[in-house]
N, C-alpha and C positions, 0 to 999 in steps of 0.2 A: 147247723150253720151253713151258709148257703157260700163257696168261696167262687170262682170262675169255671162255670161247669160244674162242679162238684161241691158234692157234702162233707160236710169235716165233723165229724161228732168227739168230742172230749167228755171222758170216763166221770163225774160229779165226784166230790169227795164222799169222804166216809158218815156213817152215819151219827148224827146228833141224838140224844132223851130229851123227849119233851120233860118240864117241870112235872109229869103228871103222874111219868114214869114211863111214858110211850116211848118210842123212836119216832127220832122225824128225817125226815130227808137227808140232806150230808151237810157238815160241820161248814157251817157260815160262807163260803160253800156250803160243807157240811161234811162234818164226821164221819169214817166210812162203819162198819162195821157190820148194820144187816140188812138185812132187804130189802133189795129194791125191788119191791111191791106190796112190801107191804108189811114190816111185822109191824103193826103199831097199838096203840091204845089209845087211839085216837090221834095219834100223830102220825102218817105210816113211814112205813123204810122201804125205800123201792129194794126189791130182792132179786127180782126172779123173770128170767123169761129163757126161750130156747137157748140153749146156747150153741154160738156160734164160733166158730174160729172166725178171730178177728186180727190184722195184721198189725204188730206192733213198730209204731215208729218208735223210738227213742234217742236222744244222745248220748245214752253209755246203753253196754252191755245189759242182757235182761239174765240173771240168775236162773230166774223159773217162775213160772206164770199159774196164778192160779192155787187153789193149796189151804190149806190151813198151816199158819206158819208153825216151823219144827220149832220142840220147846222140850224143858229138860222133864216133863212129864213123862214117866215110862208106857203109856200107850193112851191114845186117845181116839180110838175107833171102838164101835160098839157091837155088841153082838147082837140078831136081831133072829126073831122064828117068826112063821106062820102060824096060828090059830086058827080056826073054823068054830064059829060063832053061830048063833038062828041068827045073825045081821049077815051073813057070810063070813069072808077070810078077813083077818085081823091081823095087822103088821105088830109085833109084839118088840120096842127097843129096850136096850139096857141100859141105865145111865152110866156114862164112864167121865174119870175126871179131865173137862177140858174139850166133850165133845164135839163139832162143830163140823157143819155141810163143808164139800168143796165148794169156792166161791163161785165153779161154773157148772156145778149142779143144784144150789140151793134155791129151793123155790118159796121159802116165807120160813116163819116159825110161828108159835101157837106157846105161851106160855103164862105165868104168874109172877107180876114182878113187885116187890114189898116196898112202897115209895114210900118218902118223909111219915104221913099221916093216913096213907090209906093202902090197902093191895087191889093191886089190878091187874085182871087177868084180860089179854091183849094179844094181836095179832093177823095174820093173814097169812094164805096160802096162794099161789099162782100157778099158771099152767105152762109156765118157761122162763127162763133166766137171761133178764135184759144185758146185750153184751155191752152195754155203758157200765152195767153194775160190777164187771169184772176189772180191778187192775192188773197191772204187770206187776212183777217182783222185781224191782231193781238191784236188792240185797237182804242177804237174811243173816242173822245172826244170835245166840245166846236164847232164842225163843221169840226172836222177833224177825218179824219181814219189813224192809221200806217200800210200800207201795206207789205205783205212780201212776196217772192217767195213761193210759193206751188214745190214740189216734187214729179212729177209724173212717177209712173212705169210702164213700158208694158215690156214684154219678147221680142216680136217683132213686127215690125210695118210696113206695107210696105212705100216704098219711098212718094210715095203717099199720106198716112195717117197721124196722127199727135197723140201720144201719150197722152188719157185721163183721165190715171190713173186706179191705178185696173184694169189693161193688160188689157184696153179698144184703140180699134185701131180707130181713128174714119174720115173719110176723110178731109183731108187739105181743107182750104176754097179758094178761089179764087174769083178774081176780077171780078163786073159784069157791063152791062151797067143800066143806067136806064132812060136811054133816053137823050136827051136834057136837059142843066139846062138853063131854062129861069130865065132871073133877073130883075128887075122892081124898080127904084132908083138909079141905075148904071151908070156912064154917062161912055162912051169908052166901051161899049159891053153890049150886050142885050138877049145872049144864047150864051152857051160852049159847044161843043161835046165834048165826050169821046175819049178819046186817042185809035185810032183804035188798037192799040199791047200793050199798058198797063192799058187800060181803066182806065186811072186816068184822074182827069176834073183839067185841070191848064188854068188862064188864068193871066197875069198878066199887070195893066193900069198904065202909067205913068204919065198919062197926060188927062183931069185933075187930081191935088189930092187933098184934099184924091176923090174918083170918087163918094164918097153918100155924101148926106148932112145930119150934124151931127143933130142926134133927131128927123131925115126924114125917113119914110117908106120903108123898102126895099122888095122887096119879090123873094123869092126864088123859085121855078116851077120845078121840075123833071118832063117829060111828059112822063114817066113809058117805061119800055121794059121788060128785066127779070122779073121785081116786078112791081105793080101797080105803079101809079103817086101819088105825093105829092107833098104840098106847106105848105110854111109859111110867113105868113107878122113879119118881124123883123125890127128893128132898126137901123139908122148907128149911133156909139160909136165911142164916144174922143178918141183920144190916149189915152195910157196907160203909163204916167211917173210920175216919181217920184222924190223928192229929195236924196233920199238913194241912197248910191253905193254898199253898202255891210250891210248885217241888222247881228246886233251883237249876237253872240249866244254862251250860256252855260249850262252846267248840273243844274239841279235845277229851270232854270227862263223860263220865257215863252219867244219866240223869236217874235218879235214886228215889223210888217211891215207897210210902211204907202206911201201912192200915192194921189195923185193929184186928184182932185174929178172935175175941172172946165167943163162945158156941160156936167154934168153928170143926167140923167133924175132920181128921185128918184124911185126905184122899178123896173124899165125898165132892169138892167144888174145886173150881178153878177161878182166878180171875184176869179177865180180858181185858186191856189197854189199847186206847186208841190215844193216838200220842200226836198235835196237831200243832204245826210254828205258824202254820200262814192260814188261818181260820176266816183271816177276810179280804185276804190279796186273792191274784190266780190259783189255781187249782195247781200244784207242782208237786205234791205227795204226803204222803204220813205215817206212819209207824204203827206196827199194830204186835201185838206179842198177844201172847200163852204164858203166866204167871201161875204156879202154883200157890195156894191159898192157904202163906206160911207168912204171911204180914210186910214182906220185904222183897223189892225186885229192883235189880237194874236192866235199862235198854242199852245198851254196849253204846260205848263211846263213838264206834266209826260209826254207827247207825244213827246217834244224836248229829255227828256233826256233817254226815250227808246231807242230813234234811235240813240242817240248817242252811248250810251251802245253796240250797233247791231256792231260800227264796222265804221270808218270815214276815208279818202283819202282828195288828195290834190285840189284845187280847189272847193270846194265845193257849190251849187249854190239852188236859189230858182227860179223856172219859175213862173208868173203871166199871167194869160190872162183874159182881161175883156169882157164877151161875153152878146149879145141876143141872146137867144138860143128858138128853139124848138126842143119835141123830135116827131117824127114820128114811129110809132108803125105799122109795117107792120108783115102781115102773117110770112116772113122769120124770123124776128127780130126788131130791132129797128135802125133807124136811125138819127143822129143831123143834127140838118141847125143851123148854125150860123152867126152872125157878131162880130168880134172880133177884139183886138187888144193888141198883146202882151211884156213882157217885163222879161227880164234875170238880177239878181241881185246875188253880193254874197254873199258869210255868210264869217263870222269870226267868225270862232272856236276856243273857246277858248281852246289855246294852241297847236293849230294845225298850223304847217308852210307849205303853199306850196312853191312849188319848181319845176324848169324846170330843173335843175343842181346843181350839188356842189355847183356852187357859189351863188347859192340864200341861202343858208340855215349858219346857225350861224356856227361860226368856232369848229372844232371839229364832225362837225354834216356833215349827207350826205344824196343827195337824192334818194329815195328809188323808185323801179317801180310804186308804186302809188302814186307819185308827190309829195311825204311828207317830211316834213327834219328829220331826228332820229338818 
């Protein structure tokens, strides 16, 4: 955005699932959570590009920046070897529960995700991590961070470049291939190429479903191009449902989610919350945790009621996904292999009404451009 002299770039929200099972861009804004650049299935999630130290404005205090937030998981770093293959060296990760890239080292993820009626296997990789796609920590707590937009300035940036702060120009990242992703557990396909003009990996099986079996080995094989090769042996995971439709929320209480644990292996998964008040107001932050995948989690109450305080819009929602994950640590950056399976839920705000139109909202009352009644 172009202000007097200068650029002013603001961080997008987190990232959204397409109905497909993909990621798409960030939560209406757009929900944060993975790539900017691209994990998608046909949806993508910007993941990834250099990363830059970028200067943070804010009006409160920054905790700490960047991170996968602490959570009551007792480890969730992975251990990783080299292999020597006839393809060459082979980055070999280990799944652990709850694994996930730093948000300013992650360059995409490459996974299989078990939607409503079909499995799709989805994703993309990049060659540097966009400093838009990085927030601040404004606060963390109980296994959650409150995220926030960073504010970054440059005077000028070429078309090309991505602004990273402290009139640092630093080059846009882009999609790469990385070879083949071989799969191993899969029934209906057994390797995916790269999308030759958008090098995104989409494949999607209808038939069987779900196409792994639940609690059964899957593995995931990159046979390297751009960057080395990589694998990981991961899991296929239950659906992800719940009996909630909407998880209740207010200033003061901690907001209370709870799902369904059946074929759930103990230790084996985690699940991820992205936790969203103003989904279609300004960008002003969101909530994101590490949940162990034991059917039950609260976000602490001061972390409900910061983000409330930030600023709330109409529909408001929480993403879920329950994943086996690795991370892969390559020369460029990092990279996720997953197996997942996700779920969209709403909140009720207290005292918040959404609205499509006047006629949703109480008499007297009108809806406003960000879905609200007032």
């Amino acid at each position: 955005m172009l202000g007097i002299g200068r650029n002013v770039v603001w961080l997008v929200m987190p990232l959204v699932w397409s109905c497909d099972g993909g990621e798409a861009s960030s939560p209406t804004p757009q929900s944060p959570s993975l790539p900017a650049t691209s994990e998608t299935s046909g949806a993508a999630a910007a993941s990834s590009s250099e990363a830059a130290a970028a200067s943070t404005s804010g009006e409160e205090p920054v905790v700490s920046t960047g991170g996968t937030a602490t959570s009551d998981l007792d480890d969730n770093s992975t251990a990783q070897t080299t292999e020597d293959t006839s393809d060459g060296q082979v980055v070999v990760g280990e799944r652990a529960m709850g694994a996930r890239c730093e948000r300013e080292k992650r360059l995409g993820s490459l996974g299989v995700n078990l939607a409503t009626d079909r499995t799709i296997v989805a994703g993309a990789v990049s060659n540097g991590v966009l400093p838009t796609s990085v927030p601040a920590v404004s606060a963390e707590s109980g296994g959650c961070q409150l995220l926030v937009p960073r504010t970054l300035l440059c005077s000028s940036c070429e078309s090309t470049q991505a602004c990273a702060g402290d009139d640092q120009c630093v080059a846009k990242p882009s999609k790469v291939s990385v070879g083949k992703l071989e799969i191993e557990g899969l029934s209906g396909v057994s390797e995916v190429a790269p999308n030759g003009i958008t090098l995104d990996y989409s494949k999607t099986i209808l038939d069987p479903f779900p196409a792994y079996g639940i609690g059964e080995p899957v593995t995931l094989r990159a046979t390297g191009d751009v960057t080395s090769g990589f694998q990981a042996e991961l899991i296929g995971v239950p659906a992800l449902t719940s009996d909630l439709t909407a998880v209740a929320t207010k200033r003061g209480e901690p907001a209370v989610i709870t799902w369904d644990t059946e074929g759930v292996i103990a230790g084996e998964s985690a699940v991820f919350v992205s936790f969203s008040v103003n989904v279609h107001g300004a960008v002003t932050g969101w909530i994101e945790c590490t949940a162990p995948d034991t059917g039950e989690f609260e976000i602490p109450a001061d972390l409900v009621t910061s983000l409330i305080d930030r600023g709330s819009s109409g529909f408001p929602r929480v993403d879920l996904e329950r994943r086996s994950s690795a991370v892969i640590d390559l020369e460029e950056g990092c990279v996720e292999l997953y197996v997942s399976s996700k779920l969209t839920l709403d909140i009720e705000l207290d005292g918040l009404i959404s609205c499509h139109d006047d006629d949703g909202c109480p008499e007297g009352q009108t809806c406003n451009e960000e879905l609200a009644c007032e």
